[in-house]
DRENRO-983434 format. One line per 4 residues: their letters; for each residue y, z, x of N, C-alpha, C. Coordinates in nm, 2 decimals, padded with zeros to 4 digits, always signed. Each point is the difference from the previous one (the first is absolute). Layout:
<nodes>
A	Y:Z:X:Y:Z:X:Y:Z:X | ... $
</nodes>
This chain:
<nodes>
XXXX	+04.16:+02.78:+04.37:-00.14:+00.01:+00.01:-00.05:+00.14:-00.01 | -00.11:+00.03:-00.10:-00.08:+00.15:-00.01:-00.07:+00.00:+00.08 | -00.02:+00.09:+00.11:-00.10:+00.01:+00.10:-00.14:+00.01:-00.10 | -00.09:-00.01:+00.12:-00.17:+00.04:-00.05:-00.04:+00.14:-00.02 $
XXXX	-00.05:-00.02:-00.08:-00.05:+00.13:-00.08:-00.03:+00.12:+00.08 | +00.03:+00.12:-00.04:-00.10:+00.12:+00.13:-00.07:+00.07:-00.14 | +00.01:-00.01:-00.13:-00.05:+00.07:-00.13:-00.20:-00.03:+00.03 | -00.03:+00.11:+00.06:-00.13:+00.00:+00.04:-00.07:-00.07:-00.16 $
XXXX	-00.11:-00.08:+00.06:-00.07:-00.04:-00.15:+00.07:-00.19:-00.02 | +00.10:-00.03:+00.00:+00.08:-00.09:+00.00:+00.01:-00.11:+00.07 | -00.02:-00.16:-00.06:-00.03:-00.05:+00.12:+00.20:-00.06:+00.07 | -00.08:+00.01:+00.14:+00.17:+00.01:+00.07:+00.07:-00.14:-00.04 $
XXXX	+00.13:-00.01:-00.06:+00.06:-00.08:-00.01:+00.16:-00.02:+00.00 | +00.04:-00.17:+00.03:+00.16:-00.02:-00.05:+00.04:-00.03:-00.07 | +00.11:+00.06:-00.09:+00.09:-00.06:-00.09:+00.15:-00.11:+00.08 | +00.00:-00.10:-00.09:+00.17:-00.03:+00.04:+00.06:-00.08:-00.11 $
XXXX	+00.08:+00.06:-00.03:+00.08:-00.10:-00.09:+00.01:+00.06:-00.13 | +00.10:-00.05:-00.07:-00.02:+00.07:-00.19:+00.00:-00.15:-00.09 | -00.07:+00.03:-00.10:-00.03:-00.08:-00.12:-00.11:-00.02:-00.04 | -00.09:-00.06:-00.07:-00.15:-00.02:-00.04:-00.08:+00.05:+00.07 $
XXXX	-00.11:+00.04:+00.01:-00.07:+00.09:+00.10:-00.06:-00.13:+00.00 | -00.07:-00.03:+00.11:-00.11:-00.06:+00.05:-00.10:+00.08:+00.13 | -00.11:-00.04:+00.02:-00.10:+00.05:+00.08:-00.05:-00.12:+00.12 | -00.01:+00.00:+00.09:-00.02:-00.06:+00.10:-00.16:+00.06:+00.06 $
XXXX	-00.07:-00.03:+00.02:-00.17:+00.05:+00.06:-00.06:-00.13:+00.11 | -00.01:+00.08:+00.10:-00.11:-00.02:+00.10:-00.12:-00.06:+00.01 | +00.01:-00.15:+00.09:-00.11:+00.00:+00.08:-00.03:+00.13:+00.06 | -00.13:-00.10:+00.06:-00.13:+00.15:+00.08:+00.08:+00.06:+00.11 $
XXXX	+00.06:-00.14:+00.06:+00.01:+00.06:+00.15:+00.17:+00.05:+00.00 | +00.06:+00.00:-00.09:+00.14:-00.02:-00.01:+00.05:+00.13:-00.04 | +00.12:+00.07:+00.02:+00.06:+00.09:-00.01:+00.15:-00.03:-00.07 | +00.08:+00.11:-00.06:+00.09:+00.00:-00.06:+00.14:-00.13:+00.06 $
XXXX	+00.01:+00.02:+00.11:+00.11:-00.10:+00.10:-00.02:-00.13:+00.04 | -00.12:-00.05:-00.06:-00.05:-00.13:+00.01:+00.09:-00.11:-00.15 | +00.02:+00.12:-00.06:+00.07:-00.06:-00.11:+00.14:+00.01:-00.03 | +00.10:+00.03:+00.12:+00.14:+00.00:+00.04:+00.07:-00.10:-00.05 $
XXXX	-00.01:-00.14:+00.02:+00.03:-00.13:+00.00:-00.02:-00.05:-00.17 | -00.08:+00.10:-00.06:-00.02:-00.04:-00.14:+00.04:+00.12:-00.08 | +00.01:+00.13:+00.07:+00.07:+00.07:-00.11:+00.12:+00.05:+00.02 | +00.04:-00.04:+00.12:+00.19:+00.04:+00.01:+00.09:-00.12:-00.12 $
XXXX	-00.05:-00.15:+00.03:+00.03:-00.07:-00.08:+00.01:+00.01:-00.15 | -00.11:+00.07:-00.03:-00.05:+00.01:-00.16:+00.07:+00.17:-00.06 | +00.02:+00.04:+00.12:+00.10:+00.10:-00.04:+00.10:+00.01:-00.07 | +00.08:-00.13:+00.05:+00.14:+00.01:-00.10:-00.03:+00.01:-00.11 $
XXXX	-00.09:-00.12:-00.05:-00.03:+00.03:-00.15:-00.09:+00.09:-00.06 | -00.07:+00.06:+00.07:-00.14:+00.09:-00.05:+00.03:+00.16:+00.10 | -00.06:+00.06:-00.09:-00.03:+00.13:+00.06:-00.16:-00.02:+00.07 | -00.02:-00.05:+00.12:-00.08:-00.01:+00.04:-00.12:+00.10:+00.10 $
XXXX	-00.14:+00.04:-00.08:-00.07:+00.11:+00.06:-00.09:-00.07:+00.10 | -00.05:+00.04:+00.08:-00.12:-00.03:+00.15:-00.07:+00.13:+00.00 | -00.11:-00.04:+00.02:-00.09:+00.11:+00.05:-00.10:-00.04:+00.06 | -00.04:+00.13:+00.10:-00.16:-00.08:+00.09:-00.09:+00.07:-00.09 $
XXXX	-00.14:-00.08:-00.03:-00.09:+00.04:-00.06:-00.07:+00.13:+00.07 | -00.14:+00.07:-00.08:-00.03:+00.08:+00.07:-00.07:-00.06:+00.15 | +00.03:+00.07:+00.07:-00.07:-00.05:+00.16:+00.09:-00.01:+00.09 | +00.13:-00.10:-00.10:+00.07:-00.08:+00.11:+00.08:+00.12:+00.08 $
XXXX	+00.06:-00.11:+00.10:+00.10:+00.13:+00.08:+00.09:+00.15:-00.05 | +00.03:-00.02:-00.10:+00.09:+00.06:-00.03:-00.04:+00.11:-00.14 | -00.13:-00.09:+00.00:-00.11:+00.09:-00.15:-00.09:+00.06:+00.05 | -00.02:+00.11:+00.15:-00.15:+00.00:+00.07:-00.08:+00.06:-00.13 $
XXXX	-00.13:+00.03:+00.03:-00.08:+00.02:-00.06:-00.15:-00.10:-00.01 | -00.10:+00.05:-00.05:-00.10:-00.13:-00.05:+00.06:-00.05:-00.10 | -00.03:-00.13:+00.02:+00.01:-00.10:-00.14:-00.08:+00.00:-00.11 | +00.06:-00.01:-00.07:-00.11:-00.03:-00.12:-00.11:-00.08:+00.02 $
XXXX	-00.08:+00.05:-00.08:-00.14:-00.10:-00.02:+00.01:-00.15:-00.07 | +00.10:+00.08:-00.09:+00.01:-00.14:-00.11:+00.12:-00.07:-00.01 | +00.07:-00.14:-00.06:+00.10:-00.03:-00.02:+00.07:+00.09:-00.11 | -00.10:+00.04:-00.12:+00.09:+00.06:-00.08:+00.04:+00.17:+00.03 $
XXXX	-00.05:+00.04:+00.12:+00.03:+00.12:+00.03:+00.13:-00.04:+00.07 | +00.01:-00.11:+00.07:+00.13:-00.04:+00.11:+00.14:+00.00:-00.16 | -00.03:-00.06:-00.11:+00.11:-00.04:-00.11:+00.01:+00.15:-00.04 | -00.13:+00.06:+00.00:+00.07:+00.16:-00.10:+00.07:+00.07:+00.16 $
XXXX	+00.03:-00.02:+00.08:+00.06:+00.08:+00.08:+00.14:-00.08:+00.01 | +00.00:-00.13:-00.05:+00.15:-00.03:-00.01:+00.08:+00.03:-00.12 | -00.10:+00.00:-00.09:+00.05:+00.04:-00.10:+00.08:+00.21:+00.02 | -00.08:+00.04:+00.07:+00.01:+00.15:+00.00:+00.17:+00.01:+00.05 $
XXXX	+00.00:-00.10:+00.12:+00.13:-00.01:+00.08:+00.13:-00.10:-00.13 | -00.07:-00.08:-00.08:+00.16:+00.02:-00.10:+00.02:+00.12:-00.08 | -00.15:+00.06:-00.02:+00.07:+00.15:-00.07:+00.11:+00.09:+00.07 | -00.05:-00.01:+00.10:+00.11:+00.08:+00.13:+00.14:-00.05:+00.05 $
XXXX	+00.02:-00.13:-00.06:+00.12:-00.05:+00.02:+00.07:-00.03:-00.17 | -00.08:+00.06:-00.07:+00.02:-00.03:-00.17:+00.04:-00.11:-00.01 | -00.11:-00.08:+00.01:+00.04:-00.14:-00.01:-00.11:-00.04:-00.12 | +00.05:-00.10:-00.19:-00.12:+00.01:-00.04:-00.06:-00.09:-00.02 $
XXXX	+00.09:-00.16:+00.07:-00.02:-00.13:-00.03:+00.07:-00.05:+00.09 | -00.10:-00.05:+00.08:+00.04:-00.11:+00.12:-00.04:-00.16:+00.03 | +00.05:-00.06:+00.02:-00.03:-00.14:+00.05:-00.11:+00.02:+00.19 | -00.13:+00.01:-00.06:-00.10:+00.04:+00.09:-00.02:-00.17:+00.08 $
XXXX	+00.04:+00.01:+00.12:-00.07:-00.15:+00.09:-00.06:+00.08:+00.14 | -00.13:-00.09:+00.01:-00.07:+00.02:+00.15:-00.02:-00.11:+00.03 | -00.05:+00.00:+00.14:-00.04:-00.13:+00.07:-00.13:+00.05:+00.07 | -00.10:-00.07:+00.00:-00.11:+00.00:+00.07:-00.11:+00.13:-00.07 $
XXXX	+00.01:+00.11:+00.05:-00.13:+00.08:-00.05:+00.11:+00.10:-00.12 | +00.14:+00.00:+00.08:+00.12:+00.05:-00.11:-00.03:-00.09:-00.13 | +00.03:-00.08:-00.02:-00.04:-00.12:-00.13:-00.11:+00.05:-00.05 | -00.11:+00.06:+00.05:-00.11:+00.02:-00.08:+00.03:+00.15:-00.09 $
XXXX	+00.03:+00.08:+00.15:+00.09:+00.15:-00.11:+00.07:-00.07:-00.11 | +00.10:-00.07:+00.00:+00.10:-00.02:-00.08:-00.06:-00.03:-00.14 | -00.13:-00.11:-00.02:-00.04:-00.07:-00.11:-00.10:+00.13:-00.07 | -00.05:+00.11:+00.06:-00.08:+00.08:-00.01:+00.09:+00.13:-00.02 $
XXXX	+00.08:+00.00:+00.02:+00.15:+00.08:-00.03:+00.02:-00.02:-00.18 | +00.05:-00.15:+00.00:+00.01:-00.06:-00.19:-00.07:+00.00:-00.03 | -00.10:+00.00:+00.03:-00.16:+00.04:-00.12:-00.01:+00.08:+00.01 | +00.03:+00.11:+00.09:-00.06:+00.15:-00.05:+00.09:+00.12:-00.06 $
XXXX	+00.12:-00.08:+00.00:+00.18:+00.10:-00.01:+00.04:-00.11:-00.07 | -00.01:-00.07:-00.15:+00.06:-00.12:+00.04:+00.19:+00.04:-00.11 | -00.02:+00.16:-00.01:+00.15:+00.03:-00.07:+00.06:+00.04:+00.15 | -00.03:-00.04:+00.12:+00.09:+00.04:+00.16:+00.02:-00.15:+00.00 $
XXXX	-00.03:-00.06:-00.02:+00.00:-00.14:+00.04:+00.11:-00.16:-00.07 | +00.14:+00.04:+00.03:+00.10:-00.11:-00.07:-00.05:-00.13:+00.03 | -00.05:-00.03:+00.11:-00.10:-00.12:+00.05:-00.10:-00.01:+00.14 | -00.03:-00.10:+00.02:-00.12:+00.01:+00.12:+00.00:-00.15:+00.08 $
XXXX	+00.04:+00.06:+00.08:-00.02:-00.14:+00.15:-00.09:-00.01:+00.10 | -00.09:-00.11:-00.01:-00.11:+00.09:+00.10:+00.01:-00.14:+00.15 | +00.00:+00.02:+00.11:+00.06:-00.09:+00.06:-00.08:-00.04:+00.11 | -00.06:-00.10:+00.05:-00.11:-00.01:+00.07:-00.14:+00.07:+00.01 $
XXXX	-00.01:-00.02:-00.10:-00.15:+00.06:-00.10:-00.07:-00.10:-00.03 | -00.17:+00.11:-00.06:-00.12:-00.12:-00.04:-00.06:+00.10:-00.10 | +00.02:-00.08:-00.12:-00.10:+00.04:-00.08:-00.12:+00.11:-00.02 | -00.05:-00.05:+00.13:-00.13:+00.12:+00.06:-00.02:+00.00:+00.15 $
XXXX	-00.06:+00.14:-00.02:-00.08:-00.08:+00.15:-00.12:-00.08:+00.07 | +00.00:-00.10:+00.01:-00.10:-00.08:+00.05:-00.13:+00.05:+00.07 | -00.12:-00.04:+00.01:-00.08:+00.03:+00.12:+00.07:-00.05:+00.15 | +00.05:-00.11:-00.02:+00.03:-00.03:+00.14:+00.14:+00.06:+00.03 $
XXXX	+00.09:+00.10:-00.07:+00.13:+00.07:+00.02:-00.06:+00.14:+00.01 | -00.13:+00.06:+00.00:-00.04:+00.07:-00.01:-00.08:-00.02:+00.13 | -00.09:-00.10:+00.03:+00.02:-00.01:+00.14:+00.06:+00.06:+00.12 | +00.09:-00.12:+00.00:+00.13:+00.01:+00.05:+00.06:+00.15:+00.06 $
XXXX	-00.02:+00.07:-00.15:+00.06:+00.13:+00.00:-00.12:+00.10:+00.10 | -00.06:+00.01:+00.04:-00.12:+00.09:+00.03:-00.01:-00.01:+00.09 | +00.04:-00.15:+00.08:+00.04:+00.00:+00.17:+00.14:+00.12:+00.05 | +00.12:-00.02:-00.10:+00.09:+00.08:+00.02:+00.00:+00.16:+00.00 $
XXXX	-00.13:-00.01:-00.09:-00.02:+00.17:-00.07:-00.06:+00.03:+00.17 | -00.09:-00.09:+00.05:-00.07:+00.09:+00.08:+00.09:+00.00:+00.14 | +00.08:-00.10:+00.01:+00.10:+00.04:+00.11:+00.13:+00.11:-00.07 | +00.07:+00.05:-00.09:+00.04:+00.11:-00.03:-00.12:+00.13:+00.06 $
XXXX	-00.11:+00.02:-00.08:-00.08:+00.10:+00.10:-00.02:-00.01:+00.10 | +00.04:-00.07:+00.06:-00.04:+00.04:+00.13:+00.12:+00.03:+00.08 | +00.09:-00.10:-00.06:+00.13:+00.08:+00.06:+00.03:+00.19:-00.04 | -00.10:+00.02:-00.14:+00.00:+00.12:-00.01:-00.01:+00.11:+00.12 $
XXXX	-00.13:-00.08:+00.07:-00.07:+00.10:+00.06:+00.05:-00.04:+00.12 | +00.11:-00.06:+00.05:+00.08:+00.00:+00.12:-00.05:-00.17:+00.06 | -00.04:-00.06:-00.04:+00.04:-00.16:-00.01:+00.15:-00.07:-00.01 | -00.03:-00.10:+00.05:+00.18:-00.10:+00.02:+00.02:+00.01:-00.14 $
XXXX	+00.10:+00.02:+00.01:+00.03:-00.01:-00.18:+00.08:-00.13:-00.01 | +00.03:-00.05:+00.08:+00.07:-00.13:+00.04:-00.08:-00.07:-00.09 | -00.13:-00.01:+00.04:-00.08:-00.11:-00.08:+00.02:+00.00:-00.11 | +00.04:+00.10:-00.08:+00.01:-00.03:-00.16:+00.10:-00.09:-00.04 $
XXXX	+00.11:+00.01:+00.07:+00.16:-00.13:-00.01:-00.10:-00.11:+00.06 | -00.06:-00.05:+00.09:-00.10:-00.07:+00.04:-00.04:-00.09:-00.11 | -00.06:+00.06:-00.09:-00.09:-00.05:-00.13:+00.06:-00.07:-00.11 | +00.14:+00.09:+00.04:+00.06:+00.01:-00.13:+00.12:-00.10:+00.00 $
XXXX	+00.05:-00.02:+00.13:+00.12:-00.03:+00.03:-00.03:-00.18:-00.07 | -00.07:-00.04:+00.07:-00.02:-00.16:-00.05:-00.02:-00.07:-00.13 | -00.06:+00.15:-00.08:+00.02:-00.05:-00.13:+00.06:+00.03:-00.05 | +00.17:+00.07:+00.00:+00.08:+00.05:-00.03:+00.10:-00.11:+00.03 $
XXXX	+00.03:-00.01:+00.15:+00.18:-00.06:+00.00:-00.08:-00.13:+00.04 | +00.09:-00.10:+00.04:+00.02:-00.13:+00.01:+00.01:-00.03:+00.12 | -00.09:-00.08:+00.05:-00.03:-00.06:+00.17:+00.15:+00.04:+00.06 | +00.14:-00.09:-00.08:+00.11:+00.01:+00.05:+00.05:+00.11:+00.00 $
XXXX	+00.01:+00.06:-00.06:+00.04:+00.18:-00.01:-00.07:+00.08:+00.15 | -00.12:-00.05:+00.01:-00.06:+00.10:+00.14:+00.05:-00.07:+00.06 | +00.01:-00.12:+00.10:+00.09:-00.10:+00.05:+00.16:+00.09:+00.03 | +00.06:-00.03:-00.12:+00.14:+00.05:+00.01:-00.02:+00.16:+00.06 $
XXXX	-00.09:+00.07:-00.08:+00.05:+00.17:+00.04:-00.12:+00.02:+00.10 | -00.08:-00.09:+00.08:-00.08:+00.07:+00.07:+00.05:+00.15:+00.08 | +00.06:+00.02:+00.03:+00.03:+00.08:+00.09:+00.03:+00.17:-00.08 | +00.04:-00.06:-00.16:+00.05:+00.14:-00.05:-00.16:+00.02:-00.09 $
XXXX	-00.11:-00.14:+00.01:-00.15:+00.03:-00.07:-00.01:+00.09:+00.18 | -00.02:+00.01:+00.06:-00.03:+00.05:+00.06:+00.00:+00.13:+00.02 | +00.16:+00.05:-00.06:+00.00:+00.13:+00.03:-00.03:+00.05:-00.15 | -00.01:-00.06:-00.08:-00.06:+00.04:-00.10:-00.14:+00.05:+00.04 $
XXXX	-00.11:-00.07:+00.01:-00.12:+00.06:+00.06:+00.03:+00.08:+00.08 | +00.05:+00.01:+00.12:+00.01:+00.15:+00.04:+00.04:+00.10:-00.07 | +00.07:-00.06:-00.12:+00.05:+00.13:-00.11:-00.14:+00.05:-00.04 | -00.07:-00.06:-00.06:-00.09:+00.01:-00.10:-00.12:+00.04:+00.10 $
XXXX	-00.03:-00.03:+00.10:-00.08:+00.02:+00.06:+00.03:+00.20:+00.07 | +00.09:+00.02:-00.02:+00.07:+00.16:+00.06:-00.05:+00.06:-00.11 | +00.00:-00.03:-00.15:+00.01:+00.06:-00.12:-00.11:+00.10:+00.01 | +00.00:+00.13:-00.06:-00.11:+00.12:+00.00:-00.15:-00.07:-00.09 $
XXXX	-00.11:+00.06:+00.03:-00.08:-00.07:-00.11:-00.05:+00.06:-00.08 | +00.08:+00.09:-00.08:+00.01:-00.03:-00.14:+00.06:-00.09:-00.08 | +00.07:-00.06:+00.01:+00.12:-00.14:-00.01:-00.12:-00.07:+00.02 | -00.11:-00.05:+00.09:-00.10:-00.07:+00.01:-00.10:+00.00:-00.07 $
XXXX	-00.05:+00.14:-00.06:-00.12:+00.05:-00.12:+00.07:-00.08:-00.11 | +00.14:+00.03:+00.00:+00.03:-00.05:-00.12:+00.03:-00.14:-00.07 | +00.03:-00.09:+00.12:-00.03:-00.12:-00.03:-00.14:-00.03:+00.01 | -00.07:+00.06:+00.02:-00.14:-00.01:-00.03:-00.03:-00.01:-00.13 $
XXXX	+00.04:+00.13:-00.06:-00.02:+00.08:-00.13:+00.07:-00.15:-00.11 | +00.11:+00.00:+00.07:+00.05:-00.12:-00.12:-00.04:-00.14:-00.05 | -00.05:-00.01:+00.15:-00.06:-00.14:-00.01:-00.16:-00.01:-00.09 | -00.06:+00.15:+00.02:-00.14:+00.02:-00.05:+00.06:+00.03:-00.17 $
XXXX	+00.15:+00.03:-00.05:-00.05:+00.04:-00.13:-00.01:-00.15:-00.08 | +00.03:-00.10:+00.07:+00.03:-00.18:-00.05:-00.13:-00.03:-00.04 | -00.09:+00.03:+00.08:-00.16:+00.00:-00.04:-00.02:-00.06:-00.14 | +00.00:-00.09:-00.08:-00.07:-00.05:-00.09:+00.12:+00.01:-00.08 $
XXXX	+00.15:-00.03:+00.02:+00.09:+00.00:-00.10:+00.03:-00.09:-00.10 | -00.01:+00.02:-00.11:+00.03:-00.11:-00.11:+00.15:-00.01:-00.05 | +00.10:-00.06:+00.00:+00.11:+00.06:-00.06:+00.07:-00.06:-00.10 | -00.12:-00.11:-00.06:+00.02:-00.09:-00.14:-00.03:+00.07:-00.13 $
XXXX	-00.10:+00.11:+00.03:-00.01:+00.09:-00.14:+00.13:+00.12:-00.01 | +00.08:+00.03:+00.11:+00.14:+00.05:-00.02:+00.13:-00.10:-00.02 | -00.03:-00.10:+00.06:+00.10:-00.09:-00.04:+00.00:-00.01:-00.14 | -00.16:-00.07:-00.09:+00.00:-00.04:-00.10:+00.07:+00.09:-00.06 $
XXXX	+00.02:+00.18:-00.02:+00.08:+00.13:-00.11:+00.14:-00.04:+00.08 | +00.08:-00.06:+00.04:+00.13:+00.03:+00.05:+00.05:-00.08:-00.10 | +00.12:-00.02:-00.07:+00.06:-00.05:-00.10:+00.19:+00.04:+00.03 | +00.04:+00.12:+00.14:+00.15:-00.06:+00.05:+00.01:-00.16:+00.05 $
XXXX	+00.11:+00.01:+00.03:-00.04:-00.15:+00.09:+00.00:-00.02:+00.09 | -00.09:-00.12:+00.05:-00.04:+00.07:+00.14:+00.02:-00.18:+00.09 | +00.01:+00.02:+00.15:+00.01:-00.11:+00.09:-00.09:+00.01:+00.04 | -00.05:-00.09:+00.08:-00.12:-00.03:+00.14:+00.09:-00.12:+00.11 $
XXXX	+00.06:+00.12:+00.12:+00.03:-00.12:+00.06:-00.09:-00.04:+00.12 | -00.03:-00.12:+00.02:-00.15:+00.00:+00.07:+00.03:-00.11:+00.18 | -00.03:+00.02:+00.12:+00.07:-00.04:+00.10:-00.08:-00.11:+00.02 | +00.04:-00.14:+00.04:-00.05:-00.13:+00.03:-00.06:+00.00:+00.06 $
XXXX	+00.04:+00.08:+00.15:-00.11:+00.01:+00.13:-00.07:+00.10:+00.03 | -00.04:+00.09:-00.11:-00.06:+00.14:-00.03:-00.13:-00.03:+00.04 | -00.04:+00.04:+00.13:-00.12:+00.00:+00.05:-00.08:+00.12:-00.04 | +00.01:+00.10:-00.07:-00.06:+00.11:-00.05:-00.07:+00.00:-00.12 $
XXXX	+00.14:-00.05:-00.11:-00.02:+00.00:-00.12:+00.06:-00.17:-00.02 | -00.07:-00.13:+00.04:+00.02:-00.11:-00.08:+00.05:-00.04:-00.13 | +00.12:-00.09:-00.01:+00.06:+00.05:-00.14:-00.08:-00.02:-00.11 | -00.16:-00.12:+00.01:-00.04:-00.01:-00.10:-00.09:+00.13:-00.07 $
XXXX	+00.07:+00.15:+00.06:-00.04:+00.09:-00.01:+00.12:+00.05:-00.10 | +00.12:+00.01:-00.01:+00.11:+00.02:-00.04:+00.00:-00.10:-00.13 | -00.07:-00.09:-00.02:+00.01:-00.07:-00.12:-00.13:+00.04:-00.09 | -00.10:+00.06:+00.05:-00.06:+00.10:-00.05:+00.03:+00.07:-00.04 $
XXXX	+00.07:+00.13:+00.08:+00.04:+00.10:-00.09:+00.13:-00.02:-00.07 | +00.09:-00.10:+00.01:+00.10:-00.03:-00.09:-00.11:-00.01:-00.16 | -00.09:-00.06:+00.01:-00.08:-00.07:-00.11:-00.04:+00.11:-00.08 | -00.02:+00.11:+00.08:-00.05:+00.13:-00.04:+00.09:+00.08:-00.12 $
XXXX	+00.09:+00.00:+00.02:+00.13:+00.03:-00.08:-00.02:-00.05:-00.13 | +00.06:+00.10:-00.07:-00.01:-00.06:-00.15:+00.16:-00.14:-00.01 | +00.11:+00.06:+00.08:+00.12:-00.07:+00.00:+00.05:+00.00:+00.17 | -00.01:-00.08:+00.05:+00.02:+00.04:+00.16:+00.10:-00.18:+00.07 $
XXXX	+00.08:+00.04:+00.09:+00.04:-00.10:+00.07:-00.06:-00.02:+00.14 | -00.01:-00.10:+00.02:-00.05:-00.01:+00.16:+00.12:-00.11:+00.12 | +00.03:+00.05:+00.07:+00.10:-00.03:+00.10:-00.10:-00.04:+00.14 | +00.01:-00.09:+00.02:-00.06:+00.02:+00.15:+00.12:-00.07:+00.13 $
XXXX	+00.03:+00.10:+00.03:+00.10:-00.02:+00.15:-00.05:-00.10:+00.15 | +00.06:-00.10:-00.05:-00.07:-00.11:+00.17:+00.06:+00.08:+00.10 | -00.11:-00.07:+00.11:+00.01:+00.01:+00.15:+00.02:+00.17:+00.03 | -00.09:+00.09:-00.11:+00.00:+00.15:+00.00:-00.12:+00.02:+00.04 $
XXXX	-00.05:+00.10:+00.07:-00.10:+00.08:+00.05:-00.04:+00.12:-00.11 | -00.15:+00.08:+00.07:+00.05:+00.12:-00.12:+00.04:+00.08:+00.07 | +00.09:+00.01:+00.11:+00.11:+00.07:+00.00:+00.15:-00.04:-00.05 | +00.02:-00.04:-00.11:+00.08:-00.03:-00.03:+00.13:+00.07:-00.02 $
XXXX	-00.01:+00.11:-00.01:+00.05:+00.13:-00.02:+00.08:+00.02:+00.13 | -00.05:-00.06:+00.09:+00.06:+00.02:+00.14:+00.04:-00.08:+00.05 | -00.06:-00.15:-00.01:+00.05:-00.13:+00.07:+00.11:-00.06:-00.10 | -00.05:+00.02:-00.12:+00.12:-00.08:-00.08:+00.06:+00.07:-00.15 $
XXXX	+00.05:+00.16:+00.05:+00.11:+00.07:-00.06:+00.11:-00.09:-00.15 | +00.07:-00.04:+00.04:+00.06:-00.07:-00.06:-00.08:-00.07:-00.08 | -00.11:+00.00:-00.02:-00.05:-00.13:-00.12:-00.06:+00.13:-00.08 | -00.03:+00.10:+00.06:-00.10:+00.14:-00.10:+00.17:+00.02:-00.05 $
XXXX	+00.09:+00.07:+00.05:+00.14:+00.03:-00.07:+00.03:-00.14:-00.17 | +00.03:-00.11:+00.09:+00.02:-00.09:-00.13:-00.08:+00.02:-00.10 | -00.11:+00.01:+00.02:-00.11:-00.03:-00.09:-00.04:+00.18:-00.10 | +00.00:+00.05:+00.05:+00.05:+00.15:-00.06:+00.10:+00.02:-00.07 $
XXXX	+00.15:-00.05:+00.07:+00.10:+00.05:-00.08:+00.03:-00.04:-00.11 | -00.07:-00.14:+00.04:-00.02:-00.08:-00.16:-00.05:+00.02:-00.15 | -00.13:+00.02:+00.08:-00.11:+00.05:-00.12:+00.07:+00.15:-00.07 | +00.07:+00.08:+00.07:+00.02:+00.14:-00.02:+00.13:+00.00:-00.04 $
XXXX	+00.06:-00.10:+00.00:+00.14:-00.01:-00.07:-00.04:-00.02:-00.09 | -00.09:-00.18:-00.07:+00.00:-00.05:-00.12:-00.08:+00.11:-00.06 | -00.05:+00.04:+00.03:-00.06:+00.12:-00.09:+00.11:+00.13:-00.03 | +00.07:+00.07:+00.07:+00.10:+00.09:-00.07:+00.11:-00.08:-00.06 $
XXX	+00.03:-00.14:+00.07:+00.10:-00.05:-00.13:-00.08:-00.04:-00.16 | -00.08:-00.01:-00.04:-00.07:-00.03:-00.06:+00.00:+00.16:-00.13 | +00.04:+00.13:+00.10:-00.02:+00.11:-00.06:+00.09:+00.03:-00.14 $
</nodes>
């Protein structure tokens, strides 16, 4: 494993593994180690990259304004690991970098997975989002920051998941709630750059090949959102994983690995 970056400018990240490069990207609330379970596995066969976007833990800074300012900073970080074609997949607001990544780089781009995603953003996901923005500020300004897992937590994992890990959701909020608040500005910042996002006019220019795997019990992003932007695609597959949350990435590992190594095989055996 390559430790995280110190190359000032760079967003911090891990390498593990040798063969095909692929890219791994972030949910909002999620950091590089959240995806352990999916990229040690994917390692044997893949040279597998992780990184926190700008904001996240390990990228401080302000975040971008926009999603395609979040893609040209990932993009900056394969120049820095001379990387010139990768198999790009995100999940959640990562998925949106990702699809906005192949439309705007689309010679970085061997293919595109975008994984508990929607199309756009809704009024009522935009909603939704403005309650969270305003408990991030306020955790800014020395507020619980607990409440943000609060908001977030229920539409993320699965009744049973808090059930089973009550006790480690718990110290999670005390994690998150300790955090400095800039880490808080910045899930602010992120959540505010979603603001009116369309991602069917980038979908439509993407022409690698690309998946949408979309979660059954995705109380965030409902999959008839995922068959949307599958639709978006000029050539696109859609997967949807039962009895998954849109933390899928976290509760059910093993079905993002299958379902990855697949798509990312048949495509370099294909080469």
């Amino acid at each position: 494993m390559t430790p995280s970056t110190t190359t000032p400018g760079v967003l911090g990240h891990l390498v593990d593994g040798d063969g095909p490069p692929c890219l791994l990207l972030n949910g909002g609330l999620m950091s590089i180690r959240a995806w352990d379970a999916v990229a040690i596995p994917l390692a044997t066969r893949f040279r597998v990259v992780r990184c926190d976007l700008r904001g996240q833990l390990l990228s401080p800074g302000a975040a971008p304004a926009s999603i395609e300012a979040h893609a040209d900073e990932v993009v900056r970080l394969l120049d820095a690991l001379a990387l010139d074609r990768v198999h790009v997949a995100g999940t959640s607001m990562g998925a949106f970098v990702a699809v906005v990544l192949a439309a705007r780089h689309p010679d970085r781009a061997r293919s595109v997975v975008a994984m508990t995603a929607a199309e756009c953003i809704t009024d009522d996901a935009w909603e939704a989002a403005t309650v969270v923005i305003a408990a991030a500020r306020a955790a800014a300004a020395g507020g619980d920051g607990g409440r943000v897992l609060d908001l977030l937590g229920p539409a993320t994992f699965s009744d049973a998941f808090y059930e089973r890990f009550a006790a480690q959701m718990a110290q999670r909020r005390a994690v998150i709630a300790s955090l400095p608040g800039w880490w808080f500005e910045a899930v602010a910042a992120m959540l505010t750059s979603l603001r009116g996002l369309d991602l069917r006019p980038h979908a439509a220019r993407i022409t690698c090949p690309a998946l949408v795997i979309g979660a059954a019990l995705d109380r965030t992003f409902p999959i008839a959102h995922s068959e949307r932007l599958c639709a978006a695609f000029p050539h696109a597959r859609l997967d949807i994983v039962p009895n998954a949350p849109h933390g899928m990435v976290v509760e059910h590992p093993a079905e993002v690995v299958a379902r990855l190594g697949e798509f990312w095989s048949t495509i370099e055996d294909a080469r």
